[in-house]
ZAKOLZA-111238 format. One record per residue (C-alpha): residue in one letter; y, z, x; residue number from 1. Coordinates in pm, whole numbers, m for minus. Each point is the difference from the previous one (the first is absolute). Layout:
N
+------+--------+--------+--------+-----+
: rest :     py :     pz :     px :  nr :
+------+--------+--------+--------+-----+
:    A :      Y :      Z :      X : NUM :
...
+------+--------+--------+--------+-----+
This chain:
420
+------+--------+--------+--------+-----+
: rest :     py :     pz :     px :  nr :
+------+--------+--------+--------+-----+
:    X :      0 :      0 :      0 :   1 :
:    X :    400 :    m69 :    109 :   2 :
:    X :    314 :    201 :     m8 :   3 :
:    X :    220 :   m224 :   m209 :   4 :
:    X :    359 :     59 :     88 :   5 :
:    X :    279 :     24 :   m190 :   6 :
:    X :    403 :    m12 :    160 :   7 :
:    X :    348 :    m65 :    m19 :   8 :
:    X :    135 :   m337 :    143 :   9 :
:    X :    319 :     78 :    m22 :  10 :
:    X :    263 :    383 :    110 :  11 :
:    X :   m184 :    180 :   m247 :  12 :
:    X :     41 :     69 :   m383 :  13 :
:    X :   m196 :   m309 :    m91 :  14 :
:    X :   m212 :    197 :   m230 :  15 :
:    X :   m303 :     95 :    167 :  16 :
:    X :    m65 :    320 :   m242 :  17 :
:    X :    m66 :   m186 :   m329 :  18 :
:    X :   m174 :   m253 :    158 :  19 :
:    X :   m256 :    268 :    188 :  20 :
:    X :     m8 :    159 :   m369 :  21 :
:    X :    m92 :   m312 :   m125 :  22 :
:    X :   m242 :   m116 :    194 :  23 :
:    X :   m183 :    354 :     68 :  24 :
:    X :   m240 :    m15 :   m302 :  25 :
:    X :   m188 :   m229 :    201 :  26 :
:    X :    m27 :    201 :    300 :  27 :
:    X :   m170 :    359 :     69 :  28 :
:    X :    184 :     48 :    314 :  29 :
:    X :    405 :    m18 :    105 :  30 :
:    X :     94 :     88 :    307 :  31 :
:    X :    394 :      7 :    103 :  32 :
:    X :      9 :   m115 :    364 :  33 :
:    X :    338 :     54 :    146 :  34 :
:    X :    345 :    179 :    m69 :  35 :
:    X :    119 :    305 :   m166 :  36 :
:    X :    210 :    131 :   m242 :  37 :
:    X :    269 :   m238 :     95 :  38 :
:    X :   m243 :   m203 :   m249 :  39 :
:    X :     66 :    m35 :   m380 :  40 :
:    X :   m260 :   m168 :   m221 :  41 :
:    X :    128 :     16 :   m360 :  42 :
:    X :   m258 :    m51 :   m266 :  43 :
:    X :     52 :      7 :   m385 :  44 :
:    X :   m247 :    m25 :   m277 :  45 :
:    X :    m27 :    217 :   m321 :  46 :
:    X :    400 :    m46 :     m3 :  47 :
:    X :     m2 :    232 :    272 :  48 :
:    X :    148 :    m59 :    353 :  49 :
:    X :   m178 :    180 :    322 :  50 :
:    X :    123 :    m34 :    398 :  51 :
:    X :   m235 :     85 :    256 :  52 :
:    X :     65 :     54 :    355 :  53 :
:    X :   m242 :     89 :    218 :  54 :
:    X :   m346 :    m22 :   m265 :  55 :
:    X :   m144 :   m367 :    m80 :  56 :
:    X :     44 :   m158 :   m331 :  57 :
:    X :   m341 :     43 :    m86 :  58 :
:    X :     68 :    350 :   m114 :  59 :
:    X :      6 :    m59 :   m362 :  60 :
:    X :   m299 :   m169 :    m37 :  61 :
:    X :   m287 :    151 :    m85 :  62 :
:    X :   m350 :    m11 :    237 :  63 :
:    X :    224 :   m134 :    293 :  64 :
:    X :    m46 :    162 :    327 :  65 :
:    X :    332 :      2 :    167 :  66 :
:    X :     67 :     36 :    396 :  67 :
:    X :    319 :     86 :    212 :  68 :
:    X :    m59 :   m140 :    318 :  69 :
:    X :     24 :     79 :    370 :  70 :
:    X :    323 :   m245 :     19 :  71 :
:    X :    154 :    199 :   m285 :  72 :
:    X :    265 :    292 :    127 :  73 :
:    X :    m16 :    255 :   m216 :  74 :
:    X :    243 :    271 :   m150 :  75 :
:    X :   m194 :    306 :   m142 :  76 :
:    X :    324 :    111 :   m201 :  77 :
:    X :     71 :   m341 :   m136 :  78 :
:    X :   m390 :    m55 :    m49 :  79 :
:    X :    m44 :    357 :   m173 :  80 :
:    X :    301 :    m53 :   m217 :  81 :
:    X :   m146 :   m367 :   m150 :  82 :
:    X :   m344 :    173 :    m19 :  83 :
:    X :    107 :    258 :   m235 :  84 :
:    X :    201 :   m268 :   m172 :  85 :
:    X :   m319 :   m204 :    m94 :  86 :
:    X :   m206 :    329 :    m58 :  87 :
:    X :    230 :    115 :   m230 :  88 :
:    X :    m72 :   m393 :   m202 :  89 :
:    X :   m368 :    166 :      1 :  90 :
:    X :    m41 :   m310 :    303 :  91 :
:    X :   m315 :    189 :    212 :  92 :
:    X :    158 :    m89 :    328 :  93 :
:    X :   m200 :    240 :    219 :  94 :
:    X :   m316 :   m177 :   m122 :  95 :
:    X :    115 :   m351 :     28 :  96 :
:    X :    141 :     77 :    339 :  97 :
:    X :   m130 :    m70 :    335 :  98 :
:    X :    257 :     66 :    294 :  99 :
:    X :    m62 :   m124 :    391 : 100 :
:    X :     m9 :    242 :    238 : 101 :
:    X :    139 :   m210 :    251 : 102 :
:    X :    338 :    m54 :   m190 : 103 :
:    X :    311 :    168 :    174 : 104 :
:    X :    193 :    294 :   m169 : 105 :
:    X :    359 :    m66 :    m56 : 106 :
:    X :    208 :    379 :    101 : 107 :
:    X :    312 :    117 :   m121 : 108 :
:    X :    192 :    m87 :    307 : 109 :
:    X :   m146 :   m338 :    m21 : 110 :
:    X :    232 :    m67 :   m265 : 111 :
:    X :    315 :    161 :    208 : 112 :
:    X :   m119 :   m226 :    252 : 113 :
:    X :     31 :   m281 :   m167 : 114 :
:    X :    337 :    111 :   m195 : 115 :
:    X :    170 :     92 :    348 : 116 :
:    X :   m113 :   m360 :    163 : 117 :
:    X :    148 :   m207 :   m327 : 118 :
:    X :    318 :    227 :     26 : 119 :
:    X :     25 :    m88 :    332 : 120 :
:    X :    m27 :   m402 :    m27 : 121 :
:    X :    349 :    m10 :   m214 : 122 :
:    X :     52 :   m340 :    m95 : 123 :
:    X :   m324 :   m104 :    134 : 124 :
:    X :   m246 :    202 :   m213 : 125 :
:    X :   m309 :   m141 :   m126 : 126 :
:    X :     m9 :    111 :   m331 : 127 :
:    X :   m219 :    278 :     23 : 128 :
:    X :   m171 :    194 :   m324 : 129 :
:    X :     27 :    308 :    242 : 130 :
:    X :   m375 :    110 :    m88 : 131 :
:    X :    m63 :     87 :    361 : 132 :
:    X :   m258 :   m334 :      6 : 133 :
:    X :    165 :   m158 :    321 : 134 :
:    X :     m7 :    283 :    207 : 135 :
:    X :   m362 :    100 :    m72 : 136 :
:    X :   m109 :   m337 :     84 : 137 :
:    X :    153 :     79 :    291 : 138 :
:    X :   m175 :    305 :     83 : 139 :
:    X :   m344 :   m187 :    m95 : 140 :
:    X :     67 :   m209 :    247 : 141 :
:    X :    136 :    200 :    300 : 142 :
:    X :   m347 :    198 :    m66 : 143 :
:    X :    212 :    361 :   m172 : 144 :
:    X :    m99 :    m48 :   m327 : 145 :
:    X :   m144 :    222 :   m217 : 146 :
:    X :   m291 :   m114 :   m194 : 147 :
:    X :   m118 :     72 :   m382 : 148 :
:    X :   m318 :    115 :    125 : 149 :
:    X :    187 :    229 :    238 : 150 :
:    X :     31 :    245 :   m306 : 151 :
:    X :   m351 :     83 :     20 : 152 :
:    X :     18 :    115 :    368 : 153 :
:    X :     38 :    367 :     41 : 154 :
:    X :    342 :    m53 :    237 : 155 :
:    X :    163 :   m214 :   m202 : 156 :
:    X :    294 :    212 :    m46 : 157 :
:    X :     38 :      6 :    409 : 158 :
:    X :    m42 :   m383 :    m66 : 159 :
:    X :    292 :    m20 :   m233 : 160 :
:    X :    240 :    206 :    171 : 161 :
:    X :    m83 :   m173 :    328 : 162 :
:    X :    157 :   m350 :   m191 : 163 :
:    X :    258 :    175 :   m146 : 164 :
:    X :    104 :    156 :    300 : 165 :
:    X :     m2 :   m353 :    190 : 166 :
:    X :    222 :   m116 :   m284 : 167 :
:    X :    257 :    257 :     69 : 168 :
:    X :     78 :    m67 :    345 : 169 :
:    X :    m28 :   m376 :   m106 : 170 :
:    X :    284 :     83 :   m243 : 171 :
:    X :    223 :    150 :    263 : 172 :
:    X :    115 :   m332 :     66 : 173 :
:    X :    154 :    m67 :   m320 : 174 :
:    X :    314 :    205 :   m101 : 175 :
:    X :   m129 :     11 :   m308 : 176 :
:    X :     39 :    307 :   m257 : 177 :
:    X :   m337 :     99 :   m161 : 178 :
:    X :   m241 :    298 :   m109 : 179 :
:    X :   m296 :    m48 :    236 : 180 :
:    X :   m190 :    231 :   m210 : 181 :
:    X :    114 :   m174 :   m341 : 182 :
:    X :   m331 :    m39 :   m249 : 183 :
:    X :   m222 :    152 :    236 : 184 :
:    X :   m184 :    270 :   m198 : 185 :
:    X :    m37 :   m254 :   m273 : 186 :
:    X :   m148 :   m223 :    257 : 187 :
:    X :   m237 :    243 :    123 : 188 :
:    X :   m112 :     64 :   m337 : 189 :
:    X :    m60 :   m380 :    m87 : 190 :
:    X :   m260 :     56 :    261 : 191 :
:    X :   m212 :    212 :   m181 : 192 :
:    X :     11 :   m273 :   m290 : 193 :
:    X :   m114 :   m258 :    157 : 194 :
:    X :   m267 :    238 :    146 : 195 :
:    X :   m134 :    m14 :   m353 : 196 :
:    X :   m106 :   m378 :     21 : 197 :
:    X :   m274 :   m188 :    186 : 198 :
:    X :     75 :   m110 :    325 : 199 :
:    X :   m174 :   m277 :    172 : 200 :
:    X :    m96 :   m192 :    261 : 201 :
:    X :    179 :   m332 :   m141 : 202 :
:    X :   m190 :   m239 :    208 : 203 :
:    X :   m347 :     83 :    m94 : 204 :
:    X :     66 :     95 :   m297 : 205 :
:    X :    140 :   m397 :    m99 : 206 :
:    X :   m238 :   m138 :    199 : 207 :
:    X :   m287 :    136 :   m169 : 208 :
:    X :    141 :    m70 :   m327 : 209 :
:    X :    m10 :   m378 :    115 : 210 :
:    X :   m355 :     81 :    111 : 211 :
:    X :    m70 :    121 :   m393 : 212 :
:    X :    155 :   m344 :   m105 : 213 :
:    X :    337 :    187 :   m165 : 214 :
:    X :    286 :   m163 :    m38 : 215 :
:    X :    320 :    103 :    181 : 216 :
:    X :    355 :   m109 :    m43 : 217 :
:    X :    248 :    114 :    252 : 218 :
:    X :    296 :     18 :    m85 : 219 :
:    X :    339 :     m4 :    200 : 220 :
:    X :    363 :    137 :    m22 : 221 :
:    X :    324 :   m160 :    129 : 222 :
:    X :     12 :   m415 :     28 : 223 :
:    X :   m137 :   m242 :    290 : 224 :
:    X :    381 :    m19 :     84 : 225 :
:    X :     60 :    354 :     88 : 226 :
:    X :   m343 :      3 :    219 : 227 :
:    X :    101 :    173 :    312 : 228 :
:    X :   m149 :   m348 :    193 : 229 :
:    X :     68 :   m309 :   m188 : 230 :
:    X :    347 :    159 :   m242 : 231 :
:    X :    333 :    m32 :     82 : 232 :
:    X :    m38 :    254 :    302 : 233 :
:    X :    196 :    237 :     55 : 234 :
:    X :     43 :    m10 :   m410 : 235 :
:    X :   m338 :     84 :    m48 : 236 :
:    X :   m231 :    299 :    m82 : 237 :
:    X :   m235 :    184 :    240 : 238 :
:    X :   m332 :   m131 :    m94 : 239 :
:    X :   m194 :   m322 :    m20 : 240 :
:    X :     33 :   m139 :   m364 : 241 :
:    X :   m227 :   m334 :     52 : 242 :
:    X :   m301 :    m10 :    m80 : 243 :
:    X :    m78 :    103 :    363 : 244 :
:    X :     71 :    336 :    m95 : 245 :
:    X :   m256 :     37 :   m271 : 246 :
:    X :   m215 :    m72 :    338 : 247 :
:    X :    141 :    307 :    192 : 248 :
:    X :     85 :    230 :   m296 : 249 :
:    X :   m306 :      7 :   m113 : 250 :
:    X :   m282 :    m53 :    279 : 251 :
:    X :   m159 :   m317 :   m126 : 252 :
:    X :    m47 :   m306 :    199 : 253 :
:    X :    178 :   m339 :    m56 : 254 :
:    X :   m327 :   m171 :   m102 : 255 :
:    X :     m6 :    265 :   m291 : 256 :
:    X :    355 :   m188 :   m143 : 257 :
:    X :    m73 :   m148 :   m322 : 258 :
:    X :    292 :   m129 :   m262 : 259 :
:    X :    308 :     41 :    140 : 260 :
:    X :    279 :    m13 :   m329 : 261 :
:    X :    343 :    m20 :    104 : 262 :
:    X :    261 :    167 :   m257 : 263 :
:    X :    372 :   m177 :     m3 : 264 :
:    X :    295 :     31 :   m285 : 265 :
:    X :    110 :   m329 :   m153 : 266 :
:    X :    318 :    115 :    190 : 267 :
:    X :    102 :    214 :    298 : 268 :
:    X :    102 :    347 :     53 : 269 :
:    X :     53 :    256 :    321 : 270 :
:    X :     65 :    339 :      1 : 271 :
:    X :    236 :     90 :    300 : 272 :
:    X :    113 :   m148 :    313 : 273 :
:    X :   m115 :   m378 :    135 : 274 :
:    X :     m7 :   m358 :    m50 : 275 :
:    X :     m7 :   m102 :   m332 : 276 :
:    X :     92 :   m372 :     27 : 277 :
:    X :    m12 :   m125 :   m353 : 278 :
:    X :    184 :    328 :   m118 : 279 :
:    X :    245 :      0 :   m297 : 280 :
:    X :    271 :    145 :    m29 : 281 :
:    X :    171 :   m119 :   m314 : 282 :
:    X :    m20 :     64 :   m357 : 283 :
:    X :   m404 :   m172 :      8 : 284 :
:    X :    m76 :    229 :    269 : 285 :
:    X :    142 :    277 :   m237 : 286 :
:    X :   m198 :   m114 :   m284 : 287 :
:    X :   m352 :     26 :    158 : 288 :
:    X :     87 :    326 :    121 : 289 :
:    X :     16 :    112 :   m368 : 290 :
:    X :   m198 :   m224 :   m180 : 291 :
:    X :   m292 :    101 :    258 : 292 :
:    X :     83 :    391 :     77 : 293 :
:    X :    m14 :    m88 :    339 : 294 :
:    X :     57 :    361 :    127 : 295 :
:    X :   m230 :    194 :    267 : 296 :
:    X :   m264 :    190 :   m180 : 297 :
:    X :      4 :    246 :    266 : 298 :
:    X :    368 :     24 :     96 : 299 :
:    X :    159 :   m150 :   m286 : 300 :
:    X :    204 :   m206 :    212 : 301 :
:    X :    110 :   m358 :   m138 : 302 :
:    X :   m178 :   m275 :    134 : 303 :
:    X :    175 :   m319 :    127 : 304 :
:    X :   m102 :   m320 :   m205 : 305 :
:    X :     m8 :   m369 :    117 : 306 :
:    X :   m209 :   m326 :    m76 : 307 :
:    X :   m345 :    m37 :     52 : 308 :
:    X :    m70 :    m54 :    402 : 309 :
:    X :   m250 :   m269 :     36 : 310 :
:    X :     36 :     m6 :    413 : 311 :
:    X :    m38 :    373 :     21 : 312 :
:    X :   m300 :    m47 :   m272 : 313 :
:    X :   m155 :   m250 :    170 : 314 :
:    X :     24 :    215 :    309 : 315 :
:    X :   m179 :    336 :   m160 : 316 :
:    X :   m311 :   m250 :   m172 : 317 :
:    X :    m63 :   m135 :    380 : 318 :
:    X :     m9 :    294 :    173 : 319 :
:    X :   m193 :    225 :   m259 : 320 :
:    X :   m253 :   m283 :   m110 : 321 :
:    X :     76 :     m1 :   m332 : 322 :
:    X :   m268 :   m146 :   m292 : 323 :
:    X :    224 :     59 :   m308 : 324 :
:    X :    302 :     79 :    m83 : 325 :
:    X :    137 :    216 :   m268 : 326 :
:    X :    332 :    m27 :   m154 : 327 :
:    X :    198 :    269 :   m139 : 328 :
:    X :    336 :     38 :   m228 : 329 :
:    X :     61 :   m396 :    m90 : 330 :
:    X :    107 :    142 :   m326 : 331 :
:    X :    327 :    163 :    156 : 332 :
:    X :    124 :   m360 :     72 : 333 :
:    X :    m62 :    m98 :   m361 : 334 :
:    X :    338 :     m2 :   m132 : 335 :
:    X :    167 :   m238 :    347 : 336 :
:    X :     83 :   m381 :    m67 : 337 :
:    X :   m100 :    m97 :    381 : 338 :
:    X :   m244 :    167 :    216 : 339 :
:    X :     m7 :    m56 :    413 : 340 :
:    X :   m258 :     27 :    253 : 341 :
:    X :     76 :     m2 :    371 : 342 :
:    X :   m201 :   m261 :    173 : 343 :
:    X :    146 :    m13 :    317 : 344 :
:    X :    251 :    151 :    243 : 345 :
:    X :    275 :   m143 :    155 : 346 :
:    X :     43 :    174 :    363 : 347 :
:    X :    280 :    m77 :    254 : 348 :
:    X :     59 :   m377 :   m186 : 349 :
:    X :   m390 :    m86 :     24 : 350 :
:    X :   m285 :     36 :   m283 : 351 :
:    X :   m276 :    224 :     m6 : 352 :
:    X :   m275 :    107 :   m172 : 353 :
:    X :    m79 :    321 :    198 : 354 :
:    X :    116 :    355 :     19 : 355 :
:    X :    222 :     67 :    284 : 356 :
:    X :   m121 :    251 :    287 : 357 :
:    X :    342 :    124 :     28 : 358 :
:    X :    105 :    191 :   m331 : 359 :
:    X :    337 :    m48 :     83 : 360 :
:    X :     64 :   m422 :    m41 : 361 :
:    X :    207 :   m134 :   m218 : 362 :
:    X :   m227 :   m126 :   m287 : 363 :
:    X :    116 :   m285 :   m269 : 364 :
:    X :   m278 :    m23 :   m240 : 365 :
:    X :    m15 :   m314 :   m129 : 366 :
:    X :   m116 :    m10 :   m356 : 367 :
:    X :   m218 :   m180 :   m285 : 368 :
:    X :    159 :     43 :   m367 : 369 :
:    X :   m207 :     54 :   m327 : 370 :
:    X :     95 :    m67 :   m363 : 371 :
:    X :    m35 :    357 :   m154 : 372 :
:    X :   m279 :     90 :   m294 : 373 :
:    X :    215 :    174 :   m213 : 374 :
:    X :   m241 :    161 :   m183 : 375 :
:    X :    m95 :    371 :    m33 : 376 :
:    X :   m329 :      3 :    235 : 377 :
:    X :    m86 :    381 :    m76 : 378 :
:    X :   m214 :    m85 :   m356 : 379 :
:    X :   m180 :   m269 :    156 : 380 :
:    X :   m370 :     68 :     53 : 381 :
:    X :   m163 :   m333 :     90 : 382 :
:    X :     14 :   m268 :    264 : 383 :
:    X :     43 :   m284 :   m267 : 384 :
:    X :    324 :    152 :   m220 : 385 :
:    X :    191 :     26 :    373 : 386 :
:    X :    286 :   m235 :     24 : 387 :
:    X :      0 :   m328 :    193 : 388 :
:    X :    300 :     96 :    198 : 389 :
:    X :   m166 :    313 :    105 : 390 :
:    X :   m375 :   m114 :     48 : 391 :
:    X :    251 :   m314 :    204 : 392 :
:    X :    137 :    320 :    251 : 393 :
:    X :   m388 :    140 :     m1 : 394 :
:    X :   m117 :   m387 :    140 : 395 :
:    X :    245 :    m21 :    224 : 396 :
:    X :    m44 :    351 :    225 : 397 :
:    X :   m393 :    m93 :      3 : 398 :
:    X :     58 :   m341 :    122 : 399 :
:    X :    232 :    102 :    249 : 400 :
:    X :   m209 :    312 :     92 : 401 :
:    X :   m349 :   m149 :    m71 : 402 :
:    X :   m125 :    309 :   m143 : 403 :
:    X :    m81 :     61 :   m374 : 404 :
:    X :    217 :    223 :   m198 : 405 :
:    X :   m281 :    143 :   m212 : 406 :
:    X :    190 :    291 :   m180 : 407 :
:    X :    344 :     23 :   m132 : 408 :
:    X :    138 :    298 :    m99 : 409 :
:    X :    232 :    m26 :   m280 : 410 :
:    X :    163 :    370 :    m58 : 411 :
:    X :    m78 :    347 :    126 : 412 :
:    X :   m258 :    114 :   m252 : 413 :
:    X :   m371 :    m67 :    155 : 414 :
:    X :    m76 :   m238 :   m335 : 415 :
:    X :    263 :   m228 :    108 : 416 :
:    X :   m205 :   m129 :    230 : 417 :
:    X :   m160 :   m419 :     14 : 418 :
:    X :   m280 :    m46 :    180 : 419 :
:    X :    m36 :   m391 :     39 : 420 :
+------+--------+--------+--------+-----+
């Protein structure tokens, strides 16, 4: 059996919640591969809206095993607060919970960490949620970090205040006021919660449910264009969002890579600082905002909107080895007479059709125009009652991409879902 994927192709937000939701009746296992809280998967059904942030969106389904993997950082307060969240929807999370041992613990002065660096950038800051995620990838990989199944180990306290105590003279560079013992009991407490849930050995434990011909989707966070590789470095996040991650967050081997879906908005939209080339900032730009509730689920910050990227689209399928795409939120565009997709760039007077290394050029996209549908998209619930114009956009990003898109998602509720 594979591990079918399941990504963003795009900085995030493209939906990847109600699309896991959606497709996890038809898998026993879900396994979240990368991130942290920085993550926010909305999902709505029953006219009721959810956000997770660190737990995969197979949560709510019933028989599914799901798995927080090694690549995952974790923070117990933030994880103990969405727990009891769910448990109090009468959601059995601690049975339908598997957690790797080998995922890293993000501490309390993680998050100063991180809030002290962004202060210090100015006018250069990336855009940070200020979870604490970039500076415990940090620690993972300059060999400090401390590990979830470091809880278990009778000096895991000396462990902890070991870090912490490495983040404090770390901080002394920064003049930068803070309480370095802020949230700290509440931390330590968080601890003993997620003592109460079954930690594994991640690796085996997928491996052998391959072996018992299960299922798994993994699923990731962020978009291809904020991987910390192939994104619009140093506008990125801290962990690998391709599908190479779901390699290395979870402990399978590439040969075990089965479907790879790639998840893109009809449009675009970023949250915080970087390129955004076919950004809008006019009364349209406006418009999707609204019309789409394009604000962070975890910070709540407004997202930038723009056209649909085809380069940078083009870009994510090739390097994560895409097999279908899935499109998400055409209906926000429902009401617009024309529609435009960028198809190429225009860099220093010459054509392209590649993503820049350097995040900083100049870009002129150069764009395709549509005739808007015009019709409300929301009530439609098969492939045949879609309008030409739209089903003409559809053609055109598959031919251009030559990938299928084999689900459209037509509004936030789970129903409002085609499969073609």
């Amino acid at each position: 059996m594979k591990v079918d994927v399941i990504l963003g192709l795009q900085w995030g937000d493209e939906g990847k919640g109600k699309i896991v939701d959606v497709l996890a009746k038809g898998y026993p296992v879900i396994a979240r591969f990368q991130g942290g809280p920085n993550a926010g998967h909305s999902l709505q059904f029953e006219d009721k809206k959810f956000v997770l942030h660190s737990i995969p969106s197979g949560i709510f389904r019933k028989n599914t095993q799901n798995i927080i993997g090694n690549g995952v950082v974790l923070d117990p307060v933030i994880f103990m607060e969405e727990c009891n969240k769910l448990l109090e929807m009468g959601v059995p999370v601690k049975e339908r919970l598997l957690i790797s041992k080998k995922a890293h613990l993000i501490l309390p002065t993680h998050r100063i960490i991180d809030a002290a660096s962004e202060a210090s950038k100015g006018a250069s800051k990336i855009g940070s949620t200020l979870k604490g995620i970039g500076p415990t990838y940090m620690d993972k990989t300059g060999r400090n970090g401390v590990r979830v199944g470091d809880i278990l180990s009778p000096n895991f306290t000396e462990r902890f205040y070991a870090l912490k105590n490495k983040h404090i003279s770390f901080l002394k560079q920064f003049d930068y006021p803070c309480d370095i013992d802020e949230n700290e009991s509440q931390w330590l407490e968080s601890i003993d919660f997620l003592k109460q849930f079954t930690l594994i050995d991640g690796e085996y434990a997928i491996n052998h449910m391959l072996d018992e011909n299960k299922r798994v989707l993994a699923e990731g966070a962020q978009g291809s264009m904020l991987d910390v590789d192939f994104g619009s470095y140093p506008f990125v996040t801290s962990s690998t969002t391709t599908c190479a991650g779901a390699c290395t967050g979870l402990g399978i081997s590439p040969s075990s890579i089965g479907t790879v879906s790639g998840i893109f908005k009809a449009y675009c939209t970023r949250v915080g600082s970087g390129p955004f080339p076919t950004e809008l900032n006019d009364e349209t730009g406006e418009n999707l905002r609204k019309l789409g509730f394009e604000f962070g689920a975890t910070t709540g910050r407004p997202r930038r909107t723009g056209w649909l990227d085809l380069v940078a689209l083009k870009y994510a399928v090739m390097i994560n080895g895409v097999n279908q795409l899935i499109m998400m939120k055409a209906d926000v565009m429902d009401t617009l007479d024309i529609i435009k997709i960028a198809v190429s760039y225009k860099i220093d007077g010459k054509k392209t059709d590649q993503v820049p290394y350097d995040t900083f050029a100049e870009i002129e996209p150069i764009y395709k125009e549509f005739k808007g549908w015009k019709r409300d998209l929301t009530k439609i619930t098969k492939e045949d009652d879609l309008p030409y114009e739209f089903m003409t956009y559809v053609r055109f990003i598959e031919k251009e991409t030559g990938i299928p898109i084999n689900i459209i998602s037509l509004g936030p509720d789970r129903e409002q879902t085609i499969i073609r």
